[in-house]
N, CA, C and O atoms as a MOPAC input file, in Angstrom:
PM7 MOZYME 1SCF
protein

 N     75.85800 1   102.50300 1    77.45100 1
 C     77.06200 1   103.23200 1    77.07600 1
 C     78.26400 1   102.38500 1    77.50600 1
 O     78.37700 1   102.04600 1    78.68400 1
 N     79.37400 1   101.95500 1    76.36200 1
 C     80.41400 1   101.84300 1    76.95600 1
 C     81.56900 1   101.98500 1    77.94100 1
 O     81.67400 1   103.15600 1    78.30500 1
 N     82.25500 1   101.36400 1    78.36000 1
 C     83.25500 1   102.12900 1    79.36100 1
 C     83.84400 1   103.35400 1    78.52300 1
 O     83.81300 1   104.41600 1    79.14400 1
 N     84.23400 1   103.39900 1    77.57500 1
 C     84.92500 1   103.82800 1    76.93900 1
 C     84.65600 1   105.38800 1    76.86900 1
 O     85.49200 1   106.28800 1    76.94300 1
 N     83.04700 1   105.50500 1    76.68000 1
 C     82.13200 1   106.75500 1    76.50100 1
 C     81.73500 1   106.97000 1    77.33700 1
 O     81.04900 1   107.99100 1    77.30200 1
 N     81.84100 1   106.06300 1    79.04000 1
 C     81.71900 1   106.53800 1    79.88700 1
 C     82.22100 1   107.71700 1    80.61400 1
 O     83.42600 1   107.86300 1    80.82000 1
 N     80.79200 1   109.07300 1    81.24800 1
 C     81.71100 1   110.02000 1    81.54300 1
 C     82.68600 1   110.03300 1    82.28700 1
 O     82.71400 1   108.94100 1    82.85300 1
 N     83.95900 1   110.99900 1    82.78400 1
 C     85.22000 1   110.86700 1    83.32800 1
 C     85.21800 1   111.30900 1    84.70600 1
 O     85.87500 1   110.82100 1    85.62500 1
 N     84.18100 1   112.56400 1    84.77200 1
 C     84.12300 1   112.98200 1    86.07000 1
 C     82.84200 1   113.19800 1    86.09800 1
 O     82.09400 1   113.29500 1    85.12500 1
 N     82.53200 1   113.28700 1    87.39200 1
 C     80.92100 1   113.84100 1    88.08800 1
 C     80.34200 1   115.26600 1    87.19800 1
 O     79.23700 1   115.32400 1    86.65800 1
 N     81.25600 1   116.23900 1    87.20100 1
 C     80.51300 1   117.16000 1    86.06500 1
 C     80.01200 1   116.11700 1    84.46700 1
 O     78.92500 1   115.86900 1    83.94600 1
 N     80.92400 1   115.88300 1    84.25700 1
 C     80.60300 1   115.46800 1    82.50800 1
 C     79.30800 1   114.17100 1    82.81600 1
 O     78.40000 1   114.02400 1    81.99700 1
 N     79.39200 1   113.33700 1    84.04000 1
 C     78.27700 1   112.71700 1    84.15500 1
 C     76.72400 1   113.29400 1    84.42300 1
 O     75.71000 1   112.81800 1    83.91400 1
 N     76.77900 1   114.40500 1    85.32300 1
 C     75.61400 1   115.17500 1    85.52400 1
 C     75.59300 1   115.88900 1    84.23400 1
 O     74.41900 1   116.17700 1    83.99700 1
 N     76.49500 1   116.36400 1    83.15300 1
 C     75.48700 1   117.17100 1    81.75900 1
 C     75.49300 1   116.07900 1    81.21700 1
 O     74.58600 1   116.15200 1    80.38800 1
 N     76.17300 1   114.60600 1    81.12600 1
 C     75.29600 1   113.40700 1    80.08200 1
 C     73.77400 1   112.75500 1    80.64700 1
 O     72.94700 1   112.25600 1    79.88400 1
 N     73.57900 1   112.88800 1    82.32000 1
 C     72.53600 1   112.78000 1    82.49500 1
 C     71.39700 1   114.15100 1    81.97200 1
 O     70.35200 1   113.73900 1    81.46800 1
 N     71.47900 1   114.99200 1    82.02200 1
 C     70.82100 1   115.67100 1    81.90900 1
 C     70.51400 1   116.14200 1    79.91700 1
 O     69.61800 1   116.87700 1    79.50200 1
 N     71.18700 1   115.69000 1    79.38300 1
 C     71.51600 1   115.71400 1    78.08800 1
 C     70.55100 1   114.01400 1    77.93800 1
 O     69.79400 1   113.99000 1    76.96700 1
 N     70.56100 1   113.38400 1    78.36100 1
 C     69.43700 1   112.38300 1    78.54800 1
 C     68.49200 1   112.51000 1    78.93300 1
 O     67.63400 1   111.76100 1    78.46500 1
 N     68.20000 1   113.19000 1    79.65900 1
 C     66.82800 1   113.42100 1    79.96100 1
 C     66.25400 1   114.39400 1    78.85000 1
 O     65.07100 1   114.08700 1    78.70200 1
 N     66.57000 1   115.36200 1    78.06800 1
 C     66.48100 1   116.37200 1    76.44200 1
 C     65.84700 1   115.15300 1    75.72500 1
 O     64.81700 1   115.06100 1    75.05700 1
 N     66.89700 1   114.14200 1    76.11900 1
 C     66.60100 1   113.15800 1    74.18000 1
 C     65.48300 1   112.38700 1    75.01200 1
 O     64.67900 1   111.82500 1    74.26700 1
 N     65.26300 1   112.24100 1    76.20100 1
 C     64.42500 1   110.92500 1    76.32100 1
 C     65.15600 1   109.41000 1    76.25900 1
 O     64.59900 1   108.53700 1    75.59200 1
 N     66.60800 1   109.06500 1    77.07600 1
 C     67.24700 1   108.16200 1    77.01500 1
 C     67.02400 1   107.89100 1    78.45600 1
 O     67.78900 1   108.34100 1    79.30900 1
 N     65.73500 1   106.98400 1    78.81500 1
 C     65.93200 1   106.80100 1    80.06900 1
 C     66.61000 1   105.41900 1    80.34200 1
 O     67.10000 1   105.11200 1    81.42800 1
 N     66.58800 1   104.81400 1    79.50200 1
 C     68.10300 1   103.32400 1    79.81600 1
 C     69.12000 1   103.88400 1    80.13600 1
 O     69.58700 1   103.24200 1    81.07700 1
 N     69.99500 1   105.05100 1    79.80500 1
 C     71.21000 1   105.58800 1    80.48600 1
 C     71.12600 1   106.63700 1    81.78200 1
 O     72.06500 1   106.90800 1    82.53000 1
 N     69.48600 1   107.26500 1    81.87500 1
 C     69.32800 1   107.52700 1    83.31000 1
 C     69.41500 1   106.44700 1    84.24200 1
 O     70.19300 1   106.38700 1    85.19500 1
 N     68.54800 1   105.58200 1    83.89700 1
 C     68.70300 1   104.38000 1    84.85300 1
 C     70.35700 1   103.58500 1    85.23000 1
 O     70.89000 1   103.17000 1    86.25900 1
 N     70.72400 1   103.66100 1    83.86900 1
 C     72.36200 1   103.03000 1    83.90000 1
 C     72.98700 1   103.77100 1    84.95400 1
 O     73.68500 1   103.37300 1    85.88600 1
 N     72.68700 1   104.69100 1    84.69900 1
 C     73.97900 1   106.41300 1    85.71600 1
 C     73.64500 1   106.38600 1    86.64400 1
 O     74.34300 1   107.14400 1    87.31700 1
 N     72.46900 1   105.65800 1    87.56000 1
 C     72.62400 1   105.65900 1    88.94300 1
 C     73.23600 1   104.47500 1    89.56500 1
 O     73.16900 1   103.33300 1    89.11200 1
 N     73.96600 1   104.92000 1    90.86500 1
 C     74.73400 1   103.98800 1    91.42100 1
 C     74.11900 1   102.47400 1    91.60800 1
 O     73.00000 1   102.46900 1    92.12100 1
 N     74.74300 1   101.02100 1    91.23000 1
 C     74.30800 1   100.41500 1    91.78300 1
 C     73.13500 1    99.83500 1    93.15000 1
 O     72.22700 1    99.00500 1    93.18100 1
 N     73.80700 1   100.87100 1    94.26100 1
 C     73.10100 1   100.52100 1    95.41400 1
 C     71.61200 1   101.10600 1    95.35300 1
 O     70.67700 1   100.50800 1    95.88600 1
 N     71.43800 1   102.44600 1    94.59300 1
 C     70.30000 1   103.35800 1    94.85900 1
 C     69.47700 1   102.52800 1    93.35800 1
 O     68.26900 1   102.35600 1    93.19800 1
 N     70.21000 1   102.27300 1    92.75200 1
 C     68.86600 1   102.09400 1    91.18900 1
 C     67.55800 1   101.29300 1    91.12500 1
 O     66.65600 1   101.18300 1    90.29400 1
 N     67.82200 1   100.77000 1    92.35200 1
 C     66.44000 1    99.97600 1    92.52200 1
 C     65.46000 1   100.71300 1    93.22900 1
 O     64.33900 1   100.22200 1    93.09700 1
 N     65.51600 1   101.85900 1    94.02500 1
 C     64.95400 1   103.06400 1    94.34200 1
 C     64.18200 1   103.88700 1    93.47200 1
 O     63.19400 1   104.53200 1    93.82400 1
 N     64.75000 1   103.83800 1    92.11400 1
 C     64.19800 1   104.64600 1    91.01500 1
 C     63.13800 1   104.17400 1    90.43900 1
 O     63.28200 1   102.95800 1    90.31600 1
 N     62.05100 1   104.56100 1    89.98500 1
 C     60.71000 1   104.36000 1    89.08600 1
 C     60.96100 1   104.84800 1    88.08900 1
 O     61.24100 1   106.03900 1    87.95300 1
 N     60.89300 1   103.80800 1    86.98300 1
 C     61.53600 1   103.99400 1    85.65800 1
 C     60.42500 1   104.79000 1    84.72700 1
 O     60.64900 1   105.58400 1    83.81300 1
 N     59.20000 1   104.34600 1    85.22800 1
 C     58.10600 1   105.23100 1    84.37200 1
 C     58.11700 1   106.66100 1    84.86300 1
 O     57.75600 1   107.47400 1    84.01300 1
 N     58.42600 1   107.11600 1    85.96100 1
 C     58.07300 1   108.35600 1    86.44800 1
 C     59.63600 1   109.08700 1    85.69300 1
 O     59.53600 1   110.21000 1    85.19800 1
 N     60.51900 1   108.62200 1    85.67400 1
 C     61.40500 1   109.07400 1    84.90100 1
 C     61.25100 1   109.36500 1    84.04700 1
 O     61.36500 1   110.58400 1    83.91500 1
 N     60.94600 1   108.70900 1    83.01100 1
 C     60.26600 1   108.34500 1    81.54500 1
 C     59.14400 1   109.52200 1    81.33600 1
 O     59.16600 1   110.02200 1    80.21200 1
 N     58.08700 1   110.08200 1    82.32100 1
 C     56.93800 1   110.49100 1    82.57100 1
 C     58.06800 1   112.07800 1    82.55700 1
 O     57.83400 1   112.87300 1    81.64700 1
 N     58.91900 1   112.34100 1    83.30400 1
 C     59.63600 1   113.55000 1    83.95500 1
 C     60.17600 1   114.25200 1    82.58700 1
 O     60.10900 1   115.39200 1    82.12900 1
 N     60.83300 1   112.82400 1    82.08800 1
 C     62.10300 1   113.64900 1    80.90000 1
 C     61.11400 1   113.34000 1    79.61700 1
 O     61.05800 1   114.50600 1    79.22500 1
 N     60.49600 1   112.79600 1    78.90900 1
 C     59.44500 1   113.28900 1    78.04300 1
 C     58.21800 1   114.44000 1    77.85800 1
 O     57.94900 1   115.24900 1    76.97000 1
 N     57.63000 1   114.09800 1    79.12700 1
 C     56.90000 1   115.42400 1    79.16500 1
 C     57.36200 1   116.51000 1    79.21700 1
 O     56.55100 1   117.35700 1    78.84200 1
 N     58.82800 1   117.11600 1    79.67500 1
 C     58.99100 1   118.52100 1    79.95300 1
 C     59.62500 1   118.84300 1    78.75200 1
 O     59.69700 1   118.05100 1    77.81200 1
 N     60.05000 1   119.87900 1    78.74500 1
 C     60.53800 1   120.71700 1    77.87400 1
 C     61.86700 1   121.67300 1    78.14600 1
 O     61.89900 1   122.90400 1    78.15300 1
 N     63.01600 1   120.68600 1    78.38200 1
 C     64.17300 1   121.44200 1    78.98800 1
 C     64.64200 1   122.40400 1    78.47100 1
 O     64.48400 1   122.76600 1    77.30500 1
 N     65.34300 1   122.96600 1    79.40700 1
 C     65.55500 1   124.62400 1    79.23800 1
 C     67.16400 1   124.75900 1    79.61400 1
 O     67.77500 1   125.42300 1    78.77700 1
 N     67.71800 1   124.41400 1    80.36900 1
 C     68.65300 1   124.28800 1    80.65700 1
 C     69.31700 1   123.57400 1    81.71100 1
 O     68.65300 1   122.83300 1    82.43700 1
 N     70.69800 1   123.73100 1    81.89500 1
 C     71.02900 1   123.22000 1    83.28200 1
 C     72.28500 1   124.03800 1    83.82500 1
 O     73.12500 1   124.28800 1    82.96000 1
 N     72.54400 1   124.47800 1    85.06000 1
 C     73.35000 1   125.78900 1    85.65000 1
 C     73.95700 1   125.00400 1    87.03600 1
 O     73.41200 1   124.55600 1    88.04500 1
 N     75.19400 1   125.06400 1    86.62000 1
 C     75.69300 1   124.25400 1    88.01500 1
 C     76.55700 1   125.64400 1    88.67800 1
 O     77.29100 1   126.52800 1    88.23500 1
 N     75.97800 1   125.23700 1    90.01700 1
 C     76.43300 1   126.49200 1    90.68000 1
 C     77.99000 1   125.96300 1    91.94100 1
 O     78.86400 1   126.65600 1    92.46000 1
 N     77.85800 1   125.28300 1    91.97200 1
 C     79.21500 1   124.66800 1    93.46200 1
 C     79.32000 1   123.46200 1    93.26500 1
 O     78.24700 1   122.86000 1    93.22600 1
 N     80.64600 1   122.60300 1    93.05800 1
 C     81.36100 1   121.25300 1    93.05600 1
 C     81.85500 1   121.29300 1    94.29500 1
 O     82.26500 1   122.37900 1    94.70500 1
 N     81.90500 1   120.42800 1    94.92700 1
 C     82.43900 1   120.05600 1    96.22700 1
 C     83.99700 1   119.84300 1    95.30000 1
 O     84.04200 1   119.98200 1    94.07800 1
 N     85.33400 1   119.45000 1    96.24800 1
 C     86.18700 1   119.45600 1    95.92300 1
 C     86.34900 1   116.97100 1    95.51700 1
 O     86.47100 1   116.06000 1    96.33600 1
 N     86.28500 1   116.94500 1    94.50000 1
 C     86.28400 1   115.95400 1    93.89500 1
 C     87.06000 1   114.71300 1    95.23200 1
 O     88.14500 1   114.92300 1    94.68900 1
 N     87.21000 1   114.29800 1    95.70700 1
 C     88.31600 1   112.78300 1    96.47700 1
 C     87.87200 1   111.70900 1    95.75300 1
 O     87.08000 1   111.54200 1    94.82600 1
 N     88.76100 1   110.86700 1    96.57700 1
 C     88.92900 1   109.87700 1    95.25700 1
 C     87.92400 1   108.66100 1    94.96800 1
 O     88.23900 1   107.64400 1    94.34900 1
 N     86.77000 1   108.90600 1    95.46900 1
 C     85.26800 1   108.10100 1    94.90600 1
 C     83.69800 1   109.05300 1    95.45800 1
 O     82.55300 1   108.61200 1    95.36000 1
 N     84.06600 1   110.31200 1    95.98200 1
 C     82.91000 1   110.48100 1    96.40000 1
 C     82.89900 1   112.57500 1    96.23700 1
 O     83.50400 1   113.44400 1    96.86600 1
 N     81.79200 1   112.63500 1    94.96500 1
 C     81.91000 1   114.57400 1    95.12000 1
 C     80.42900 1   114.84800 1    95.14100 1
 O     79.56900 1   113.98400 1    94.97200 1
 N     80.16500 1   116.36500 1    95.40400 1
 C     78.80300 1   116.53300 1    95.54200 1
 C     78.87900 1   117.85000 1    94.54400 1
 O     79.73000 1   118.73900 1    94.55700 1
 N     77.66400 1   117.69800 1    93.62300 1
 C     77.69800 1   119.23200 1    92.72800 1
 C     76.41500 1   119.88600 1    93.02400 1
 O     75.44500 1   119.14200 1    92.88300 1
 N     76.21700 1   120.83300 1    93.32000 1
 C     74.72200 1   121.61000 1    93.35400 1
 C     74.79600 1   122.46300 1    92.00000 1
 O     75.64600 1   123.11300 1    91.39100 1
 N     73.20400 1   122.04800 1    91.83100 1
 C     72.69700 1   122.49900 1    90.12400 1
 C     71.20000 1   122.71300 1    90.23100 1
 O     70.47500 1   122.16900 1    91.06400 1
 N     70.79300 1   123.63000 1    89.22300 1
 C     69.51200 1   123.41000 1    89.25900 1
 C     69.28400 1   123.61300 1    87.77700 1
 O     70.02700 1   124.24900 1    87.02900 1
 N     67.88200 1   122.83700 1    87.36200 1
 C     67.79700 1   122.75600 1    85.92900 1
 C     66.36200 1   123.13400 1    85.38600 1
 O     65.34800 1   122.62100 1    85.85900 1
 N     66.33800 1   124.07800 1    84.34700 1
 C     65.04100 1   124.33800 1    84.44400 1
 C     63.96200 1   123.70900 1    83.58800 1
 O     64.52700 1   123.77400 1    82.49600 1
 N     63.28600 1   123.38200 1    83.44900 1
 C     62.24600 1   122.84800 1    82.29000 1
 C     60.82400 1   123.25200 1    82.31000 1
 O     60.56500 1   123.93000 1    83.30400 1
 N     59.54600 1   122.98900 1    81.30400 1
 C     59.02000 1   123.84100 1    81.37800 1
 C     57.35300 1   122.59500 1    81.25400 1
 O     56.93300 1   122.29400 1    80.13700 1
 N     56.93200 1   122.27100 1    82.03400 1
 C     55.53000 1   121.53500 1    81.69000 1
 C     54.38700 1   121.84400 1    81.79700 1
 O     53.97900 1   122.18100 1    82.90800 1
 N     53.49300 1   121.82500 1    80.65200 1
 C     52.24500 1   122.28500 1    81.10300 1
 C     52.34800 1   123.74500 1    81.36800 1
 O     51.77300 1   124.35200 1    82.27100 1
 N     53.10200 1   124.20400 1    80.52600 1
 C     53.11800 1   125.77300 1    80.20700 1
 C     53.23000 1   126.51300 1    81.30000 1
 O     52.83200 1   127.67700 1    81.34200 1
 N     54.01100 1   125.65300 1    82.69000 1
 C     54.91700 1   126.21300 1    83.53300 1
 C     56.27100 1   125.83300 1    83.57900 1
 O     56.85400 1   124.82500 1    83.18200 1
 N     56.63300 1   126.82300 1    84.13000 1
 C     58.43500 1   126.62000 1    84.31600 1
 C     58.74500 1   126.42500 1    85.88700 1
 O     58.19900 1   126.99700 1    86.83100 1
 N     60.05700 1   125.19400 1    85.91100 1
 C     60.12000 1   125.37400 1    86.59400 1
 C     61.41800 1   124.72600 1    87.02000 1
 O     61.70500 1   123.59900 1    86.61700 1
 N     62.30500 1   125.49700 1    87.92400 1
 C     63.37400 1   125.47900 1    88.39600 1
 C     63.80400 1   124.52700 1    89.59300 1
 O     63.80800 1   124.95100 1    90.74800 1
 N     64.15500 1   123.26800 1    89.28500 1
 C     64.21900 1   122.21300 1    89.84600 1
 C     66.40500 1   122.38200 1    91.11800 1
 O     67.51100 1   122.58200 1    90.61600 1
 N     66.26200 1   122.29800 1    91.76600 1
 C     67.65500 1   122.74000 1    92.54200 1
 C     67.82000 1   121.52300 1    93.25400 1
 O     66.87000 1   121.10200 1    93.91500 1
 N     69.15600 1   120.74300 1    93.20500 1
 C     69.24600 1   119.56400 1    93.87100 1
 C     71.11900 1   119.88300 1    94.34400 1
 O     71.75700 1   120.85000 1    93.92700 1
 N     71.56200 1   119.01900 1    95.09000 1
 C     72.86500 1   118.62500 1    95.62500 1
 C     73.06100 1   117.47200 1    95.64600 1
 O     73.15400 1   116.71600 1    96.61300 1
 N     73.13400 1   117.27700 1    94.57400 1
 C     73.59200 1   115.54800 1    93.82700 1
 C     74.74000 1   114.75400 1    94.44300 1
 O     75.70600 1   114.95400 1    93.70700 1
 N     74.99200 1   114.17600 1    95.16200 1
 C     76.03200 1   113.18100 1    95.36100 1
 C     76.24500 1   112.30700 1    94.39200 1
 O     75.26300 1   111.63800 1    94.07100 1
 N     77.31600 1   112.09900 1    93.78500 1
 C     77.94300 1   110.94700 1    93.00200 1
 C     79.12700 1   110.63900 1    93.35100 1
 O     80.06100 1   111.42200 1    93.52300 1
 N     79.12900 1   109.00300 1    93.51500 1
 C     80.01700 1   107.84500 1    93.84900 1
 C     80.56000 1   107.25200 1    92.76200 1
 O     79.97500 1   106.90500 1    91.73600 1
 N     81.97300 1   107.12700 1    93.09700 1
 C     82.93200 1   105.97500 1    92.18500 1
 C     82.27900 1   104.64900 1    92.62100 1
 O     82.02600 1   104.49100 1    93.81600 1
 N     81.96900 1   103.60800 1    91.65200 1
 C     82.33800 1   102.41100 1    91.36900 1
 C     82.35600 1   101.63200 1    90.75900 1
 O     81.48200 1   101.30000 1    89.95800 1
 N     83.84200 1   100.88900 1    91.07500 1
 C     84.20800 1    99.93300 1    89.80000 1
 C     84.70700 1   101.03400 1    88.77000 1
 O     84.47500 1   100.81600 1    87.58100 1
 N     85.50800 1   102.43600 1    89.20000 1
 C     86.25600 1   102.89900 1    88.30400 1
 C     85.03200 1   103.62600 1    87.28000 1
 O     85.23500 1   103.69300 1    86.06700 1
 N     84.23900 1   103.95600 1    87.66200 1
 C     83.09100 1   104.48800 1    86.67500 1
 C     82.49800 1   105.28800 1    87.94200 1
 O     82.31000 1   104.65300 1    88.97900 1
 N     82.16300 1   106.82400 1    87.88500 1
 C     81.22000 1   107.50800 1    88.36700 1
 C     79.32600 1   107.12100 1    88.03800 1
 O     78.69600 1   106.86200 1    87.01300 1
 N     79.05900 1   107.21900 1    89.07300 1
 C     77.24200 1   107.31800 1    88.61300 1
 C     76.59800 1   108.50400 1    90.06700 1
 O     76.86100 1   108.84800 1    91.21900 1
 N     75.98300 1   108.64200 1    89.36200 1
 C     74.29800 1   109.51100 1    90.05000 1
 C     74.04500 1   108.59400 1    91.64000 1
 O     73.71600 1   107.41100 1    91.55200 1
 N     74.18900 1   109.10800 1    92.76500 1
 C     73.77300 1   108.02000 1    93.59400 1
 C     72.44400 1   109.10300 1    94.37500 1
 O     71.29900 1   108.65400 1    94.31500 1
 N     72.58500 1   110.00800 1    94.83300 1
 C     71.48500 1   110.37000 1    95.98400 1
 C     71.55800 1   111.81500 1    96.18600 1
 O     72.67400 1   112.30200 1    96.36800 1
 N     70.37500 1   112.68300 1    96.17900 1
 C     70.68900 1   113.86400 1    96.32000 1
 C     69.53700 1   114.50400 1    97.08700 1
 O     68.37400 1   114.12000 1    97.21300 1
 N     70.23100 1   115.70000 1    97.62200 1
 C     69.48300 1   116.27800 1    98.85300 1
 C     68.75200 1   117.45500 1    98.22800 1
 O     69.40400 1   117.97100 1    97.32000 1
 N     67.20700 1   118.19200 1    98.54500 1
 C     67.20800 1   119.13400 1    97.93400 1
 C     67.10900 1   120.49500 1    98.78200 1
 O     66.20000 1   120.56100 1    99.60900 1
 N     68.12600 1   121.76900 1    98.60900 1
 C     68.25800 1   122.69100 1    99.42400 1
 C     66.49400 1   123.36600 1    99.61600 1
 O     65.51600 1   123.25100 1    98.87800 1
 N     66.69700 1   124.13700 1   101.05400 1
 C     65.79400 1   124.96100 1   101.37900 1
 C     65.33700 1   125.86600 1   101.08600 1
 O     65.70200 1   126.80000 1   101.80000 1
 N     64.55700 1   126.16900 1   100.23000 1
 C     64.46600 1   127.41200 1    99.33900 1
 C     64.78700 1   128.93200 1   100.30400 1
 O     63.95100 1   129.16900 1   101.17500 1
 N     65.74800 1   129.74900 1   100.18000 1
 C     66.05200 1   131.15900 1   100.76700 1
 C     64.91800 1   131.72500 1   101.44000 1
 O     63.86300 1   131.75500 1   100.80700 1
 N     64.95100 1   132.27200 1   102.84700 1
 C     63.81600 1   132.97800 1   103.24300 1
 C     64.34100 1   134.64500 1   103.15000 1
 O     65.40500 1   135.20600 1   103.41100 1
 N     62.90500 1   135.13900 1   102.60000 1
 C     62.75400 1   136.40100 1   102.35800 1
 C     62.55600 1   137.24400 1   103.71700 1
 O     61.46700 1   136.99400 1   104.23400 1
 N     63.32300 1   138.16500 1   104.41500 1
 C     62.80400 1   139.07500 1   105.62600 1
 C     62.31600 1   140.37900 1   104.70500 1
 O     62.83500 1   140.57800 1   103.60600 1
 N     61.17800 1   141.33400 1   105.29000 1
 C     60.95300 1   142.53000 1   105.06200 1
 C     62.55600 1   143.44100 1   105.80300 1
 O     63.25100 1   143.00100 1   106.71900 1
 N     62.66600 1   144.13400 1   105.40400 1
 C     63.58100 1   145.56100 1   105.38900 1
 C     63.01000 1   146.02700 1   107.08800 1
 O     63.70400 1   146.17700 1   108.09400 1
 N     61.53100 1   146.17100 1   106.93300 1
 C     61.00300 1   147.15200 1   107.76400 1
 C     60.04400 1   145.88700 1   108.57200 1
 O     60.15300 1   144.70300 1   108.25100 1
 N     59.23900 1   146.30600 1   109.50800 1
 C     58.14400 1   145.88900 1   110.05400 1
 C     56.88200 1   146.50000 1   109.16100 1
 O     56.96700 1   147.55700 1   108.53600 1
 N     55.82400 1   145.75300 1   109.20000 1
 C     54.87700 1   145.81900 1   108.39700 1
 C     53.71800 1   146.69400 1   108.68000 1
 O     53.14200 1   146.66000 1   109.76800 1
 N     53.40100 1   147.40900 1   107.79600 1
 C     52.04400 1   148.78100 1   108.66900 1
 C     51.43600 1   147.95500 1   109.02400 1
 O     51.73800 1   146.80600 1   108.70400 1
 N     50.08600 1   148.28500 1   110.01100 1
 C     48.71300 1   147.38400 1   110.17600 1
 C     48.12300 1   148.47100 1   109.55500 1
 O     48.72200 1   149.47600 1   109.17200 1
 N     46.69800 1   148.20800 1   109.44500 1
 C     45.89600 1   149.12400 1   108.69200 1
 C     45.37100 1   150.48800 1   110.00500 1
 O     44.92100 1   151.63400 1   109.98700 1
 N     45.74100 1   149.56200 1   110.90900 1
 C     45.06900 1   150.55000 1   112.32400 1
 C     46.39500 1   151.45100 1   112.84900 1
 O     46.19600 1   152.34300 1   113.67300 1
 N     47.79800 1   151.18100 1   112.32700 1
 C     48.94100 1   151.66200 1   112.73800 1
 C     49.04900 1   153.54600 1   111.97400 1
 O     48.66800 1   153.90600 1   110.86100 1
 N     49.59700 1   154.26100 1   112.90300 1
 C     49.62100 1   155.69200 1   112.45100 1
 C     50.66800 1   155.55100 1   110.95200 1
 O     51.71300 1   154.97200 1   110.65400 1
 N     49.58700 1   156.52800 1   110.22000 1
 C     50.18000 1   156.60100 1   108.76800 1
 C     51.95200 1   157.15400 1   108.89400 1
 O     52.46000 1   158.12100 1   109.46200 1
 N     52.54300 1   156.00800 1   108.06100 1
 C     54.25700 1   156.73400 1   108.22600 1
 C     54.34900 1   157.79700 1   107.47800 1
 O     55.54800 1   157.92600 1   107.23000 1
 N     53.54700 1   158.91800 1   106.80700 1
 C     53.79100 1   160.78800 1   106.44400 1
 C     53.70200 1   161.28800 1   107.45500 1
 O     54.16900 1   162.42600 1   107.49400 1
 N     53.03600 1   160.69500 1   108.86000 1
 C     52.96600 1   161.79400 1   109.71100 1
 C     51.59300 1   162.10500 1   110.13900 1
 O     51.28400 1   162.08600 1   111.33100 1
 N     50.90600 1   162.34200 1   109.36500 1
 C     49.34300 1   162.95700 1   108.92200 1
 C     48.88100 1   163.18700 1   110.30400 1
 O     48.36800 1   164.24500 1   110.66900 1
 N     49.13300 1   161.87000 1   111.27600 1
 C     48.33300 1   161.43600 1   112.43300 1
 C     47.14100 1   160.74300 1   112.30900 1
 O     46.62900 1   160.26300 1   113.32000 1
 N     46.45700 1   160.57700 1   110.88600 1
 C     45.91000 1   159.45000 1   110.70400 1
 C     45.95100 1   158.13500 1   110.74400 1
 O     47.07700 1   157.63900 1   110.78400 1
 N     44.97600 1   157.37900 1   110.74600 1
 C     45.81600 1   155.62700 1   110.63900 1
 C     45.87400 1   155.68200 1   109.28500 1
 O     45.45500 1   156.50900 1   108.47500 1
 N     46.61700 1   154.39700 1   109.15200 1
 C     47.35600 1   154.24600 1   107.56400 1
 C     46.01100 1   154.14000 1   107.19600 1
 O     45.50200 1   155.13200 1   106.67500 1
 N     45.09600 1   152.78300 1   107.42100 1
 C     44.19700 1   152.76300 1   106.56800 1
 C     43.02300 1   153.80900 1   106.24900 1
 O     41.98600 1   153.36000 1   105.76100 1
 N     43.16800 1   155.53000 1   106.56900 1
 C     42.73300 1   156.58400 1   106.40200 1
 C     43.31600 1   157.22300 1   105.91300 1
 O     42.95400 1   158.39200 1   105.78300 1
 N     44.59200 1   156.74000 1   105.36300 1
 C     45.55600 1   158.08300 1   104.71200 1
 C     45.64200 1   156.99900 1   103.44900 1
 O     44.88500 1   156.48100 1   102.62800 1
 N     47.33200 1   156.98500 1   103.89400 1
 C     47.85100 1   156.06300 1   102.47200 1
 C     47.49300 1   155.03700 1   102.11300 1
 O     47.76800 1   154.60200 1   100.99500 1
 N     46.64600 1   154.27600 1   103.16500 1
 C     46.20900 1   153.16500 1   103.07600 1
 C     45.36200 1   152.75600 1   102.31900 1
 O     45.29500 1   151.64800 1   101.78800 1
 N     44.40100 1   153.97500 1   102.19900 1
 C     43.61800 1   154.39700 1   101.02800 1
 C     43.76500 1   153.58100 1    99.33000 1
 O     43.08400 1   152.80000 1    98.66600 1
 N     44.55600 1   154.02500 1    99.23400 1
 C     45.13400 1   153.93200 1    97.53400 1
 C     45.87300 1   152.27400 1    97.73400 1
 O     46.45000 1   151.88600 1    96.71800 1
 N     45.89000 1   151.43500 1    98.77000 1
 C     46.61500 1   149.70300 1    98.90600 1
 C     45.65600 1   149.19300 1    98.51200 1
 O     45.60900 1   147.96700 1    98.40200 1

């Protein structure tokens, strides 16, 4: 891609990467990462990633506030292989250089932990109606 058609900011670069990975343009995935990191990348497993799946979309949820060579966007994108789906979530860093944004390194968040509301029956714990049975003699029955 030209300078010219080069994207302008870190958003418009993360949907032309990802709009590359749809068509199967992995010469401009590879192009869009930063100098320093692109030798990091495995061009077949790329190639392997954005052909085989079946994209679905892409949902950017938080831009860091842009300065003047370095922003971070969190996104996650979904695609679908092997007749699963699946929801890929990253925090992309991208770097200015040489007056051109690229793709440099990204972290991937911790997926949310779930707490119960309550503490959990045991099967030997008194049924919560009351009964005075253990759960697993009352309600426990029908689990």
């Amino acid at each position: 891609m030209n300078i010219e058609n080069w994207p302008k900011s870190p958003k418009n670069l993360l949907q032309a990467r990802y709009d590359a990975f749809v068509r199967g343009d992995v010469d401009f995935i590879m192009e869009s990462h930063h100098p320093e990191t692109q030798n990091q990348i495995e061009r077949e497993a790329v190639e392997s990633w954005s052909l085989n799946s079946k994209w679905k979309g892409l949902e950017v949820s938080q831009i860091s506030e842009e300065d003047q060579d370095k922003c971070f966007i969190h996104f996650t994108v979904t695609y679908e292989r092997k007749y699963e789906t699946t929801y890929h979530s990253e925090i992309a860093e991208f770097r200015k250089h040489e007056g051109r944004w690229y793709y440099y390194d990204s972290e991937f968040p911790k997926p949310e932990t779930i707490k119960r509301g309550s503490e959990k029956l045991g099967r030997n714990d008194p049924c919560h109606c009351g009964s005075g049975k253990k759960y697993k003699k009352c309600h426990g029955k029908a689990a």
